[in-house]
C-alpha positions in Angstrom: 29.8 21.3 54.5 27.6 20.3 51.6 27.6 23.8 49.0 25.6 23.8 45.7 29.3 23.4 44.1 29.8 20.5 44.9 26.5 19.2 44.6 27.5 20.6 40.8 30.4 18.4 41.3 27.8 15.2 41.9 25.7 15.9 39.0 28.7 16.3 36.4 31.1 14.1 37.4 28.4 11.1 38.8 25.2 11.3 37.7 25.4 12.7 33.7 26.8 9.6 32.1 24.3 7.9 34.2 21.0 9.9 33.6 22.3 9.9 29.8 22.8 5.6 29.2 19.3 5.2 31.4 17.0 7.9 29.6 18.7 5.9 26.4 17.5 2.3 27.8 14.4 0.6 28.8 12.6 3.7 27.0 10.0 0.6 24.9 10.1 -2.2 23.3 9.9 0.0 20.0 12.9 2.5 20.5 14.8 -0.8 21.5 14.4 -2.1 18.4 15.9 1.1 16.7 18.0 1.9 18.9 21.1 0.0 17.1 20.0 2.8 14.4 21.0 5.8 16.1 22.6 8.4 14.6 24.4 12.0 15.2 22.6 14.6 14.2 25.0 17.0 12.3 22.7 20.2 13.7 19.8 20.8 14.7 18.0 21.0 11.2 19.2 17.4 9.5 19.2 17.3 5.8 18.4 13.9 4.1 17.7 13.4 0.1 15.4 11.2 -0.4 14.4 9.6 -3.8 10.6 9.4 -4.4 10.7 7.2 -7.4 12.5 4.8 -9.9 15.4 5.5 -11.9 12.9 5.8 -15.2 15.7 5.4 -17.8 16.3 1.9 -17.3 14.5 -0.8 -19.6 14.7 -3.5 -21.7 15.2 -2.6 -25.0 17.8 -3.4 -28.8 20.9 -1.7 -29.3 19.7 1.3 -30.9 16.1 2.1 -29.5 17.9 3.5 -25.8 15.6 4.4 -22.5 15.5 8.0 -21.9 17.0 10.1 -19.5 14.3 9.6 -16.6 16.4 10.3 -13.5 14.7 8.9 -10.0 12.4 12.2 -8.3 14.7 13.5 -5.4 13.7 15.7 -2.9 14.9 16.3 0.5 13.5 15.5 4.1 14.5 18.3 7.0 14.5 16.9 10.2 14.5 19.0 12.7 15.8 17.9 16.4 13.7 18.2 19.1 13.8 19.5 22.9 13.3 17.1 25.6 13.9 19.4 29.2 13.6 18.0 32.6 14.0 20.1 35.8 15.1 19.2 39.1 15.2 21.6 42.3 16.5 21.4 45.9 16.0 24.1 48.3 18.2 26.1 50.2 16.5 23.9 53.6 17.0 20.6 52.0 21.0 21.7 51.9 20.8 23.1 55.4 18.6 20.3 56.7 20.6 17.0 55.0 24.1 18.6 55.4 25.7 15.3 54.9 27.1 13.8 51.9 25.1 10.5 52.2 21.6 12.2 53.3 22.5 14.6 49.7 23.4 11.5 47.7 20.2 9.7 48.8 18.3 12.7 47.8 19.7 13.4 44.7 19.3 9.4 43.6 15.5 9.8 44.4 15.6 13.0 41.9 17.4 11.0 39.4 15.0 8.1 39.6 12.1 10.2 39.2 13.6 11.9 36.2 15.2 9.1 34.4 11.3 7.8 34.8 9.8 10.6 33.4 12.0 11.1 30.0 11.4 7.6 29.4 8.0 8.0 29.8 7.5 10.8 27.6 10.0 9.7 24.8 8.2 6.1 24.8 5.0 8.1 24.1 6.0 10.4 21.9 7.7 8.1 19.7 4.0 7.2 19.0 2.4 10.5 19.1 2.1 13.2 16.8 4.4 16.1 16.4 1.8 18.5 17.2 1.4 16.3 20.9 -2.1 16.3 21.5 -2.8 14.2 24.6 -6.5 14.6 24.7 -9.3 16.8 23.7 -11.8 18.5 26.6 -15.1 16.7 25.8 -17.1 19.5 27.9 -17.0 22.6 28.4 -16.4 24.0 32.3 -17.6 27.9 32.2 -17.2 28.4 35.9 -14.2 27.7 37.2 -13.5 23.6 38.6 -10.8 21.4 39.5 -12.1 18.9 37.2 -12.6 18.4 33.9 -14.0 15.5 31.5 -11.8 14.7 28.0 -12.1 11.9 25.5 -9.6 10.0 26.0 -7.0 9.3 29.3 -4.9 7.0 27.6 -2.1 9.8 27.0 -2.4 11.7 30.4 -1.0 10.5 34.0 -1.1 11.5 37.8 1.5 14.3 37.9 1.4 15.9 34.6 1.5 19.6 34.2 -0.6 20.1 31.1 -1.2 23.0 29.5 -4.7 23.8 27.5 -4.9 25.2 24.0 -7.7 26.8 22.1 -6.7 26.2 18.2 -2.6 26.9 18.7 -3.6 30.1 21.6 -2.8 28.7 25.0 -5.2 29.4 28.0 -4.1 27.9 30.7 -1.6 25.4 33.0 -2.4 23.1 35.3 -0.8 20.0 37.1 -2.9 16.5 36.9 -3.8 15.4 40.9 -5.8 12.1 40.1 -7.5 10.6 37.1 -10.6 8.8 36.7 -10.2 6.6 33.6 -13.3 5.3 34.2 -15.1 8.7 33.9 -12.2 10.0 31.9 -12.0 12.8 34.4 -8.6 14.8 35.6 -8.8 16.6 39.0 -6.6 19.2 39.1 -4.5 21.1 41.3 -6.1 24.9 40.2 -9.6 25.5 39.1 -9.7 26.4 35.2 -12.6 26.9 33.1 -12.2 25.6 29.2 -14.2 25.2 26.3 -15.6 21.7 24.6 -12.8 20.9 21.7 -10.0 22.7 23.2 -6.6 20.8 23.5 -4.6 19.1 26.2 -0.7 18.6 25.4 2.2 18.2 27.8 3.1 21.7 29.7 3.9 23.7 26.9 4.6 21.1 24.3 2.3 22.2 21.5 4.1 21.3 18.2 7.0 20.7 19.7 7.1 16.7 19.9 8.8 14.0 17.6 7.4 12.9 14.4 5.9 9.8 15.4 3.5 7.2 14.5 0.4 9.2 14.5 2.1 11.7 11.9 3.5 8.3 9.9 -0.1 7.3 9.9 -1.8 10.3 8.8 -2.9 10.3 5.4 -2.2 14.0 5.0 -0.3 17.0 6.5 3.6 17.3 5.9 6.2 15.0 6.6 10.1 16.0 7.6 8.6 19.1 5.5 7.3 17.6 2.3 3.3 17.8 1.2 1.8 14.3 1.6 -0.5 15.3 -1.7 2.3 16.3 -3.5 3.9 12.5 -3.3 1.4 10.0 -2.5 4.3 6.9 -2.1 4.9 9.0 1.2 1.2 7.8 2.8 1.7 4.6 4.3 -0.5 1.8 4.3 -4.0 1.5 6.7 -6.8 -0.7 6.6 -9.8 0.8 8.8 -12.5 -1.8 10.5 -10.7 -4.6 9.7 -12.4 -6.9 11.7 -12.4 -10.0 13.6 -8.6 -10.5 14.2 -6.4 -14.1 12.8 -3.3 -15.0 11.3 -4.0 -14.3 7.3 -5.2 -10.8 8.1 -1.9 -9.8 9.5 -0.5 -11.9 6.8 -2.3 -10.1 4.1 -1.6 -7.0 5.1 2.3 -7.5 5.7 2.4 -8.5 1.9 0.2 -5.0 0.9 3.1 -2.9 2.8 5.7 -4.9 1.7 4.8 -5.2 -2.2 4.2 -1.1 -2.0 7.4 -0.2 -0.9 9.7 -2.9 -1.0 10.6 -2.6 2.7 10.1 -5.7 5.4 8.3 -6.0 8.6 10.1 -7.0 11.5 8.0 -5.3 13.9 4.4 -5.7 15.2 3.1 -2.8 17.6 -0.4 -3.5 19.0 -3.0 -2.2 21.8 -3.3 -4.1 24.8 -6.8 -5.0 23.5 -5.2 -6.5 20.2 -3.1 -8.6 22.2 -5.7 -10.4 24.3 -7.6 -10.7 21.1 -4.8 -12.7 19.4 -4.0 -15.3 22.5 -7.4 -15.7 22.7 -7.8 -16.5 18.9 -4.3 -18.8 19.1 -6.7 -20.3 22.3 -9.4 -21.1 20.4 -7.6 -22.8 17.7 -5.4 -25.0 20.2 -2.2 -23.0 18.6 0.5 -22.6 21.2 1.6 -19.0 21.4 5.3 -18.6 20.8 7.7 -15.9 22.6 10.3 -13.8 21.0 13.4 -12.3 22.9 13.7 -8.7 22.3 17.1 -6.4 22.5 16.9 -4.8 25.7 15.7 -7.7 27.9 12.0 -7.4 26.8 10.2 -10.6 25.9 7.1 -10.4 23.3 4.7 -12.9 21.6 5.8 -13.2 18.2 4.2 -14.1 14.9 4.9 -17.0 12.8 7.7 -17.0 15.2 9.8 -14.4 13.7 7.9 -11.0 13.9 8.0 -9.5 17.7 4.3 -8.5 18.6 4.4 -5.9 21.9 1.9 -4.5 23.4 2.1 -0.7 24.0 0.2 1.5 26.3 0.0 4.1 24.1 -1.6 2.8 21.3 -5.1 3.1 20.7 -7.7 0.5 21.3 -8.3 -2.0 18.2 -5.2 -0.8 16.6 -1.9 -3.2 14.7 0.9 -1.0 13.2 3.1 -3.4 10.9 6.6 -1.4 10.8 10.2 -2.1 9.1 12.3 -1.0 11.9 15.8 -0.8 9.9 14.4 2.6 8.0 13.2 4.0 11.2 16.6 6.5 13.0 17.1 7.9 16.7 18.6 11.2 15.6 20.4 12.3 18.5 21.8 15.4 18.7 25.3 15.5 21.3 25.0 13.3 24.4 22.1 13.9 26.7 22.9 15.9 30.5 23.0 18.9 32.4 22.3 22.3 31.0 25.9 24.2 32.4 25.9 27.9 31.7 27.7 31.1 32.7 27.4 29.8 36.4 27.4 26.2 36.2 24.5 23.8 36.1 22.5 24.9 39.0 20.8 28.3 39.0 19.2 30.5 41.6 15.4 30.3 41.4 14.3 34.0 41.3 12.7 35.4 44.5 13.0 31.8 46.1 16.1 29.9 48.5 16.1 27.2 45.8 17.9 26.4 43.1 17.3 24.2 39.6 19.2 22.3 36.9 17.9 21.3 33.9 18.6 17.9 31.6 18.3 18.5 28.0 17.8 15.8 24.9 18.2 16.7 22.2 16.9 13.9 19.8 13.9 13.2 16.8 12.3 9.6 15.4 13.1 9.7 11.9 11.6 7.2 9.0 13.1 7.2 5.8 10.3 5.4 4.1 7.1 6.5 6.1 5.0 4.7 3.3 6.5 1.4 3.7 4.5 1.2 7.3 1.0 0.1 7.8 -1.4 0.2 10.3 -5.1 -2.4 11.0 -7.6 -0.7 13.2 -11.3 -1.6 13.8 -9.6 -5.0 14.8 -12.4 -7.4 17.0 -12.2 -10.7 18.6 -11.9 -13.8 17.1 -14.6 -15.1 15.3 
C-alpha cells in the first residue's frame, strides 16, 4: 500500500540529492562558467567590503617629502539571498488509482523532470534579468475583460507561466500563460483579465524578488547589493549604445575599454541569437573559419580569437554583446537546495482538497564583485 509517508520516504531519501545536483547543472552556459565560484552564504543577508578606490598614500617620492595617509574608499555590498520555490502535487486519486510502487515512481520522475526543467529555466533567465523581474510590459490596454492580451516583448514569457500583472508595485491580477503568439506578441490566457497599457508582467508573484542580474549590472543607475550608483560612478559598468555593423576590432576595442577601466579580464562573451548569426556571417564573408571552444558543463560555443567563449542566449535582447570577467562574478548559495519538511513532513494537506503538495526551495543570488568591470555593445547590425 502506497501512503503519502512513504512517498515522503521517496522524495527524501531518492529524489533530493537528485533534484539538488540537476537544478545545479545544465542551468546555461553562463552559470557554468561560474559555477566553480560558488559560495556558502553565511545568512541570508551576506556582508562583503568592498574597496571603491586606490590606496591614495602610495607614491613616488625622497626620503623626507612622504605620501599622505589616503586610505582606499571601503564600503560594503549586502547581498541578500533570494527564494526560488517550486511546488509539486499528487492527489488523493492518483495514490488510490497508481497504488503500485513502480506506477508512483514513474509518476513522481515525470514531476521531477518537469521541475528540475522549470528551476533551470528560471534561474538561467534570471541570472540575466533584473532584480525587480519584469518579463514584459502590456503594450495595450484591455478594458473589458479577454483571454488575450498584446505586450512588447515575448522573449521573457513561455507556455505555462503563471504571471502575475502589476500596476507600479500594486498587483491586479494572476493568470496562467495557455499559448503565445510571438509573432503578434500575444498571450492567451487561461482567465479573462482586463489591464491597463504600461502595466507589468513578472513571474507569479515575483515582483522584486529576483537575482541581481545582468540587467541591474547594466543599468547605469539605481542601487547595487545596496549602494547608490551616483554616489560611486566606478560601480556603472561599461556600454556602448548603436554600435553598429558588427567585426572583430569592435569587440576588440571594447574588451580593452572594460579592461583598462577596471583592471579585470574578459573571458566571457554573452550575445543574442541575432549577434551570433551576424558574426558567422561576417567570419563568412571574410573567408575566416569560425573556431569552437569547449565549455565546462558539456556546452560547445564559437569562440573569439580562439580564447573567449561566445554563447548565444535566449534571453538576451536582440542586437545585444555583454563582455563579462566571469572570476568576480559568485553563486551565493544558501544550504543545499530540496524539500521544504516542516512540523509534518514534506508533504502537506491542500486545504479543502484530497491532494497534497511539497515544495523545493533555493535559496541562492548572482553576485559581482566588480559590476563596473563588465560591458555590454547594443545597436549591433550585420556586417558591412
Amino acid at each position: 500500500m502506497i501512503t503519502t509517508k512513504s512517498i515522503e520516504q521517496l522524495l527524501k531519501y531518492k529524489y533530493a540529492d537528485s533534484v539538488a545536483d540537476q537544478v545545479g547543472s545544465k542551468v546555461s552556459e553562463f552559470y557554468e562558467k561560474i559555477k566553480a565560484h560558488q559560495k556558502a552564504a553565511g545568512g541570508k543577508e551576506f556582508i562583503q567590503p568592498i574597496k571603491l578606490s586606490l590606496n591614495g598614500g602610495v607614491a613616488f617620492s625622497n626620503e623626507t617629502d612622504l605620501p599622505g595617509s589616503a586610505t582606499a574608499a571601503l564600503d560594503n555590498f549586502r547581498v541578500l539571498t533570494k527564494n526560488i520555490f517550486g511546488v509539486l502535487s499528487i492527489t488523493e486519486k492518483t495514490l488510490l488509482a497508481n497504488n503500485t510502487p513502480e506506477k508512483i515512481v514513474n509518476i513522481l520522475n515525470n514531476e521531477m523532470d518537469d521541475l528540475v526543467r522549470s528551476v533551470r529555466y528560471h534561474k538561467a533567465r534570471a541570472m540575466e534579468g533584473s532584480e525587480i523581474g519584469v518579463l514584459a510590459t502590456v503594450a495595450t490596454a484591455v478594458t473589458s475583460a479577454a483571454n488575450s492580451i498584446v505586450v512588447d516583448d515575448t522573449r521573457l514569457l513561455e507556455d505555462g507561466m503563471v504571471i502575475s500583472v502589476y500596476t507600479g508595485t500594486a498587483k491586479n491580477v494572476d493568470a496562467r500563460i495557455k499559448s503565445i503568439d510571438h509573432a503578434q506578441k500575444k498571450l492567451t490566457l487561461d482567465t479573462a483579465i482586463t489591464v491597463a497599457k504600461g502595466d507589468v508582467i513578472t513571474n507569479v508573484n515575483s515582483y522584486g524578488q529576483e537575482y541581481t542580474g545582468l540587467s541591474d549590472i547594466f543599468s547605469s543607475t539605481g542601487k547595487i547589493y545596496g549602494i547608490d550608483k551616483k554616489d560611486y560612478p566606478r560601480l556603472v559598468a561599461y556600454q556602448k549604445s548603436n554600435v553598429g555593423a558588427i567585426n572583430d576590432m569592435l569587440i576588440l576595442d571594447a574588451i580593452g575599454d572594460c579592461e583598462r577601466r577596471s583592471g579585470t579580464t574578459i573571458d566571457f562573451i554573452n550575445c543574442s541569437y541575432d549577434v551570433i548569426s551576424k558574426y558567422v556571417d561576417y567570419k563568412q564573408k571574410n573567408s575566416v573559419n569560425v573556431s569552437t571552444i569547449d565549455i565546462a558543463g558539456g556546452y560547445k560555443s564559437l569562440s573569439f580569437n580562439g580564447l573567449i567563449p561566445m554563447v548565444k542566449s535566449r534571453f538576451a535582447a536582440a542586437g545585444t554583446m555583454d563582455l563579462l570577467d566571469t572570476s568576480v562574478f559568485q553563486m551565493l548559495q544558501l544550504g543545499k537546495p530540496g524539500f521544504v519538511e516542516g512540523k509534518g513532513g514534506i508533504l502537506a494537506d491542500v486545504p479543502g482538497k484530497a491532494a497534497y503538495v511539497g515544495t523545493f526551495a533555493d535559496f541562492s543570488e548572482l553576485y559581482c564583485s566588480v559590476p563596473g568591470g563588465q560591458g555590454r555593445l547594443t545597436g549591433i547590425t550585420a556586417a558591412e
